[in-house]
C-alpha positions in Angstrom: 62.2 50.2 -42.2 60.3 47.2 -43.0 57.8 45.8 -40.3 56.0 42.3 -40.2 52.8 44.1 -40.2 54.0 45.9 -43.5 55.5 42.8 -44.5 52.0 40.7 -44.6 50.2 43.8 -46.1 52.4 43.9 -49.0 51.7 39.5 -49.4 47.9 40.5 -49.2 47.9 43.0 -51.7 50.6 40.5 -54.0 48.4 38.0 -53.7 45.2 40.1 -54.4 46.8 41.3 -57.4 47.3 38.1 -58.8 43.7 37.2 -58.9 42.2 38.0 -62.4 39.8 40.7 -62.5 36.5 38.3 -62.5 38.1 37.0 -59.0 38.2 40.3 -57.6 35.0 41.2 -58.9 33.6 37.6 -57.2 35.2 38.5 -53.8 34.6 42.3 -53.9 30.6 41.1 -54.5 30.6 38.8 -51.6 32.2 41.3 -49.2 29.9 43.7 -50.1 27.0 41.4 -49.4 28.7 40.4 -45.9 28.8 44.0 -45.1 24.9 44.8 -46.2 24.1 42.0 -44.3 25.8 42.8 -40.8 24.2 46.3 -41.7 20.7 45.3 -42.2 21.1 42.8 -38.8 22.1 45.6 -37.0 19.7 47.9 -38.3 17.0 45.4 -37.2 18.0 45.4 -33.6 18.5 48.8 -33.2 15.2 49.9 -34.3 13.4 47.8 -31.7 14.8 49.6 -29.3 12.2 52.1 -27.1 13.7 55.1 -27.4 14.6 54.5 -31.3 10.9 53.1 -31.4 9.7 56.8 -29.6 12.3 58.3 -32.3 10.6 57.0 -35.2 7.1 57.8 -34.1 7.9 61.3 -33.6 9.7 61.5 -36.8 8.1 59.3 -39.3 10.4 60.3 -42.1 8.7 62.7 -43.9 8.3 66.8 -43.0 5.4 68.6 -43.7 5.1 70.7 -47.3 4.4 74.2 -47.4 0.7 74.6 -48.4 1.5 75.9 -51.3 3.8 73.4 -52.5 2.8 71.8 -55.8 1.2 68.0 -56.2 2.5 65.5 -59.0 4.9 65.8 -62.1 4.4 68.0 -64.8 4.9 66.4 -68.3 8.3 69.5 -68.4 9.9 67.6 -65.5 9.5 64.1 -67.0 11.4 65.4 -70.2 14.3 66.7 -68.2 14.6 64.0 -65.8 14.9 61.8 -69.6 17.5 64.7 -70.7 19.5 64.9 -67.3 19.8 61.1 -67.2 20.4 60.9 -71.3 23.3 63.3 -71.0 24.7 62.0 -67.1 25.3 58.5 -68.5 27.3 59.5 -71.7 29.0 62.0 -69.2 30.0 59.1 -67.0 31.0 57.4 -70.0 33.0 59.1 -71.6 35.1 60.9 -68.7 35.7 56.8 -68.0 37.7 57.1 -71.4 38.9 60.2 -71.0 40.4 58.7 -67.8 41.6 55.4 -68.9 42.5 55.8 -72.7 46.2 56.0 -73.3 46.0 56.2 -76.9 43.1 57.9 -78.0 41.6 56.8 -81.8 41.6 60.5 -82.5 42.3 64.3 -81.7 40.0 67.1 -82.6 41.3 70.9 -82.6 39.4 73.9 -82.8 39.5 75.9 -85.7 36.9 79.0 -86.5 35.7 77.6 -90.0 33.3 75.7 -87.8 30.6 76.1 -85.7 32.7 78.3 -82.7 34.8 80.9 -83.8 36.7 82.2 -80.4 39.9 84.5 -80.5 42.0 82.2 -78.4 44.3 79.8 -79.4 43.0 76.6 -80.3 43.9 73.5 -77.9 44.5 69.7 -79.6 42.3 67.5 -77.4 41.1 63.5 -77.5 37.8 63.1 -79.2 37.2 61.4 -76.0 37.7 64.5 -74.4 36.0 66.6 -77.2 32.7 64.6 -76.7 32.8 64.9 -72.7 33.1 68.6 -72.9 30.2 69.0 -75.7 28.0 67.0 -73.4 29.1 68.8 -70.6 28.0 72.2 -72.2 24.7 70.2 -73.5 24.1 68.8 -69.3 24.7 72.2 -67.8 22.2 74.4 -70.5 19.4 71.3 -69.5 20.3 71.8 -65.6 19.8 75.8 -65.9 16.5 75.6 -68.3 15.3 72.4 -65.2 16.9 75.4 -62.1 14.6 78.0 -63.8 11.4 76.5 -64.5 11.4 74.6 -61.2 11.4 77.9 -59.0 9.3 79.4 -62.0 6.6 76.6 -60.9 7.4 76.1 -57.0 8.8 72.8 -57.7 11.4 73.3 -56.1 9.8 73.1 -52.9 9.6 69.3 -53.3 13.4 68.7 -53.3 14.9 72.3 -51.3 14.4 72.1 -47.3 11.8 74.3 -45.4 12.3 73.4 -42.1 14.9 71.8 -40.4 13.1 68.8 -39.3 13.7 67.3 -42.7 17.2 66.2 -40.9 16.0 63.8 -38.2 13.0 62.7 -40.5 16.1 62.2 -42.9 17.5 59.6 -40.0 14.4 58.0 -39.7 13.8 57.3 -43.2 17.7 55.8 -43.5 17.0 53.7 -40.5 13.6 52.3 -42.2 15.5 51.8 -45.4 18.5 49.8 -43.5 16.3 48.0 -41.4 14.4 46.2 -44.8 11.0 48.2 -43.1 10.4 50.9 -45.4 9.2 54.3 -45.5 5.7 54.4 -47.3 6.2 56.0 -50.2 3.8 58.5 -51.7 6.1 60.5 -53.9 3.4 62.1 -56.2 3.2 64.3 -53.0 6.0 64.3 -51.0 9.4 62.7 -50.5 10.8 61.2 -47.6 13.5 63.5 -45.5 16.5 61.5 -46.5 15.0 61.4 -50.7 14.2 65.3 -50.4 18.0 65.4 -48.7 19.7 63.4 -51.5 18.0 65.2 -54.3 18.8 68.7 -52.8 22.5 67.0 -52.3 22.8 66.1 -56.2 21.0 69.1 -57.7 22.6 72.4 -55.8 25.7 70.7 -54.5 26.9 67.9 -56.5 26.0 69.1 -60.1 27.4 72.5 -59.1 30.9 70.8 -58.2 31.1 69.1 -61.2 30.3 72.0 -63.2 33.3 74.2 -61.1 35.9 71.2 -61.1 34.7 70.5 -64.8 35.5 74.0 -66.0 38.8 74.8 -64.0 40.2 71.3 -66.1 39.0 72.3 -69.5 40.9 74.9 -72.0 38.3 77.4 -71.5 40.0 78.4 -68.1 42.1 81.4 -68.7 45.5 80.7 -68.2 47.4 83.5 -67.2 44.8 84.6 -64.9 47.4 84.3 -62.0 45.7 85.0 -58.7 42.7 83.0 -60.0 44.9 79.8 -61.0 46.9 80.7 -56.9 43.3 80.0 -55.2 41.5 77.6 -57.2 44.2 75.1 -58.4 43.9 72.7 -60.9 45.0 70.3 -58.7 42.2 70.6 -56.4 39.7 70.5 -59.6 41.1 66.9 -60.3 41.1 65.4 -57.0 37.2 66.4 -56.7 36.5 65.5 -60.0 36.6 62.0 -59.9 35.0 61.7 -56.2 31.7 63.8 -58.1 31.7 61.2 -61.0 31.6 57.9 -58.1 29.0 60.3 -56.5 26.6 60.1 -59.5 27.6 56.7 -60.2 26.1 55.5 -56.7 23.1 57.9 -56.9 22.0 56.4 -60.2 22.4 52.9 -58.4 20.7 53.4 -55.4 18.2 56.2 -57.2 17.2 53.1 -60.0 17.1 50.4 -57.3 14.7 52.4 -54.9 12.5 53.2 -58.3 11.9 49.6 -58.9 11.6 48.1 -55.6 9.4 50.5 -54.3 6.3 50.3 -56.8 7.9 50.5 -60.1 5.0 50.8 -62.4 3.6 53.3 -59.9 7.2 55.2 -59.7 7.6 55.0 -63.8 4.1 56.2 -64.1 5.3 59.5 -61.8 8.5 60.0 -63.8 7.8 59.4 -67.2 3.8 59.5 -67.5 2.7 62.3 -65.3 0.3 60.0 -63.6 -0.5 58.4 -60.3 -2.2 55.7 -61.7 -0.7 52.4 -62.2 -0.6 50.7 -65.7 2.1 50.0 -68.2 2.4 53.4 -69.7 5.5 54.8 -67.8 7.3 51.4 -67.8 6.7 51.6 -71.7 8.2 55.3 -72.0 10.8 54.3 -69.5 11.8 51.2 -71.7 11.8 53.3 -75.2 14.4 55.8 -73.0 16.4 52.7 -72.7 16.9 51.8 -75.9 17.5 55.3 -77.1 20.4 55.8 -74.3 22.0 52.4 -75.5 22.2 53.0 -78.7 23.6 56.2 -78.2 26.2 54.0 -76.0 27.2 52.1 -78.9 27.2 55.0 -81.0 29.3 57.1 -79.1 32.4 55.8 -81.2 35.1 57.6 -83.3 33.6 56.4 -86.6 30.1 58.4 -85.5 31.9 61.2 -83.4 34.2 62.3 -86.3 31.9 63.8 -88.7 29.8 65.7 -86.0 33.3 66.5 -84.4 34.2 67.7 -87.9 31.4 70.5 -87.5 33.3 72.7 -84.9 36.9 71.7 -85.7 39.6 69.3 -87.3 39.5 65.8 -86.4 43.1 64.3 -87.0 43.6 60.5 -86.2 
């Protein structure tokens, strides 16, 4: 039974459609910059407050290391963090088209004159699709070579928890961040609770979840495996899938914007230099990585994908 309330939800969302896709954008942006606002007000007047001011001072936003805890970025670690993001934006990418592509340009089917010779029978996928999965299996052999070294060097103790006041420090640090009054940043050292938090998030929970949901969607997954396929369902693959990809999407966003507002030739230097100094070197490196990713971009089309597709199976348009 219709309701007035459903009535004038259903002209809202009629009259929302009907706005092109530039409007929606324009009104989506200034909503969004209401809400940060009203955040970031609120924020302000919160943190004033004596016990949030007591709060703070007893959690400044940043837990102590172990002593044995490495200082700086090895030159290793700035050629993963290139690879990781390399392979993550293609990823996003092309998933994207997996997604929204109704009529893909072209198949590609397995066959064992190429490069992988398997036993099972071979699947007709998109390109699209071929090209997500090969830098899929590409993403995941970087992530276990990054896993290994960084326990092999005790980096990991930079971005893993070792005490369980990284959690309030965490709330500290998001209540500088919202309040416009920053956390003072000395990365080269140590991150702040709620940048130690987010990395641990991405690394051994996120990544791990898109590898899982990832796998149970491709053709790899055995099929007549019954009791498997009974308590890991495909359908709860798919609807984590996407929520990982938006995920990623935000982290890059907020990961990028943080970079560069918060001493970016210093931050660049860290990431892509190995160096604590500030000059133009990192920024330099950084900018090369750019260029190499958008190319790639714009490369990443049937007419380049075909013959390299070719190489492990038949392409068919």
């Amino acid at each position: 039974m219709s309701t007035p309330l459903n009535k004038q939800a259903a002209g809202v969302g009629a009259r929302w459609k009907a706005l092109g896709p530039w409007a929606r954008t324009a009104v989506a942006a200034i909503v969004l910059v209401i809400v940060l606002l009203a955040v970031v007000l609120a924020a302000r007047w919160f943190v004033i407050l004596d016990p949030v001011q007591s709060f703070l001072k007893t959690y400044p936003g940043q837990s102590v290391l172990p002593e044995s805890a490495p200082v700086g970025f090895p030159a290793w670690l700035g050629w993963q963090h290139f690879l990781n993001m390399f392979f993550i934006i293609l990823i996003i990418r092309s998933g994207w088209q997996v997604r929204t592509t109704k009529r893909p340009a072209a198949h590609w089917v397995r066959n064992n004159k190429g490069l992988i010779k398997t036993k099972n029978a071979p699947t007709k996928i998109s390109l699209d699709l071929w090209f997500h999965q090969t830098l899929d299996a590409l993403w995941v052999l970087n992530g276990i070579v990054f896993i290994v070294v960084l326990f092999f060097t005790g980096q990991w103790m930079r971005i893993v928890p070792t005490s369980w006041d990284i959690v309030p420090n965490a709330i500290s640090a998001g209540l500088q961040y919202l309040s416009l009054d920053w956390p003072t940043e000395n990365g080269w050292v140590n991150y702040n609770g709620l940048q130690l938090l987010t990395y641990f998030i991405t690394v051994f929970i996120a990544a791990p979840l898109a590898i899982a949901t990832g796998l149970r969607m491709s053709g790899a997954w055995p099929k007549n495996a019954r009791t498997l396929n009974r308590i890991y369902p495909i359908q709860a693959a798919r609807a984590l899938h996407f929520p990982v990809m938006i995920y990623f999407v935000g982290f890059i966003v907020v990961h990028v914007t943080l970079v560069l507002a918060t001493g970016a030739l210093r931050n660049l230097n860290h990431m892509y230099a190995s160096s604590d100094v500030v000059n133009w070197w990192g920024f330099g490196i950084f900018a090369l990585s750019l260029v190499v990713m958008a190319a790639a971009w714009f490369l990443a089309t049937p007419l380049f994908l075909r013959p390299i597709a070719s190489l492990m199976g038949k392409v068919t348009k």
